[in-house]
C-alpha positions as CSV (number, residue, x, y, z in Angstrom):
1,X,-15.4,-21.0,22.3
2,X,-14.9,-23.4,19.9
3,X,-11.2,-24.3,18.9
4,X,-9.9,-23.5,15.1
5,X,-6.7,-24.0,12.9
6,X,-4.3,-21.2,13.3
7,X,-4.7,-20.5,10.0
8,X,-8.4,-19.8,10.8
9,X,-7.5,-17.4,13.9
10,X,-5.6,-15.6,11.7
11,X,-8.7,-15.2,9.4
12,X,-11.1,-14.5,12.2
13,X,-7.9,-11.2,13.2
14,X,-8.4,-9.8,10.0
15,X,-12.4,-9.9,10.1
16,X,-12.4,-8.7,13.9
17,X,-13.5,-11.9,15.2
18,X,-12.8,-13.5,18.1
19,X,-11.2,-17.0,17.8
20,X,-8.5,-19.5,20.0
21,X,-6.4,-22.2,17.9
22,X,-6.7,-25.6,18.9
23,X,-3.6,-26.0,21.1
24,X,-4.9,-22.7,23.0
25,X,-1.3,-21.0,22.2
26,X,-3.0,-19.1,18.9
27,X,-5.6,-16.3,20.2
28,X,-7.3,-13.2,19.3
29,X,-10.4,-11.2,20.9
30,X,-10.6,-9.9,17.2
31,X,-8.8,-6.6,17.8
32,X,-5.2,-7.6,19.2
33,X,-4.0,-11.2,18.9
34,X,-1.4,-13.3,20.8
35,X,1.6,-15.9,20.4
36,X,0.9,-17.6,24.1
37,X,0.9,-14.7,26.4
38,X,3.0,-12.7,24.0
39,X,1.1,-9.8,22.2
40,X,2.1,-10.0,19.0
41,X,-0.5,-7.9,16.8
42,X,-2.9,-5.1,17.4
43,X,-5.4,-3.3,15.4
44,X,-5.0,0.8,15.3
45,X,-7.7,2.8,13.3
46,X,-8.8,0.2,11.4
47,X,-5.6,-1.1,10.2
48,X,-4.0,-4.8,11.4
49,X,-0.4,-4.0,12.7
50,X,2.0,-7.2,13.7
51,X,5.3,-7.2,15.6
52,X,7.7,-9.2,14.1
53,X,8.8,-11.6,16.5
54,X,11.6,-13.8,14.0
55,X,15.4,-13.7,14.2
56,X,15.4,-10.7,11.5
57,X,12.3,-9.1,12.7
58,X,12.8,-5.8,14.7
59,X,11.0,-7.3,18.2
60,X,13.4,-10.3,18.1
61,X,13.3,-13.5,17.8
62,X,11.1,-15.6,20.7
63,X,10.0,-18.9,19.8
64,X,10.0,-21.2,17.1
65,X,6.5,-20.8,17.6
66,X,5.8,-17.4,17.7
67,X,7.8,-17.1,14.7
68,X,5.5,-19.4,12.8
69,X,2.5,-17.5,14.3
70,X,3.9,-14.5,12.9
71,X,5.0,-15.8,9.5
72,X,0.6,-17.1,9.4
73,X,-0.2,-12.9,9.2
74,X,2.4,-11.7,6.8
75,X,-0.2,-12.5,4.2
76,X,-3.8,-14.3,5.3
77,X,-5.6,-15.7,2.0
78,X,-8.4,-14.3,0.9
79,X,-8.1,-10.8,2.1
80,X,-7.5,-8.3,0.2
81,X,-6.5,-5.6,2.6
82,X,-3.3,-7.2,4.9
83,X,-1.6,-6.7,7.8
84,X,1.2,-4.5,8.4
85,X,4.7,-5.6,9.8
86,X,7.0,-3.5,11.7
């Protein structure tokens, strides 16, 4: 699979697309994506759903990185219909 920006995994989570960031630490298989090895979004009739993994979220806070993987799907440009945090 070819490798993307995360901003582009992000993208290809929304549109159920599969897609891997270019580090390989940014991943989805279109219908739940990860932060590493960390599941940190799934999809759940229809809707995008994202566990907030930040120092205020309510999964607690993991990585710099995961945090900023997060922080990408609290709103994704150009789609109209976004995820939902909890």
């Amino acid at each position: 699979m070819k490798r993307v920006t995360n901003d582009e995994v992000a993208q290809a989570w929304l549109e159920g697309r599969e897609a891997v960031s270019h580090t390989g630490n940014f991943s989805t298989d279109g219908k739940k994506i990860y932060s590493y090895e960390l599941q940190i979004g799934d999809t759940s009739d229809g809707k995008k759903i994202v566990r907030d993994y930040t120092a205020k979220g309510s999964y607690g806070f993991r990585s710099q990185t995961t945090s900023c993987h997060v922080g990408l799907l609290r709103w994704v440009p150009g789609h109209e219909t976004q995820p939902i945090i909890i």
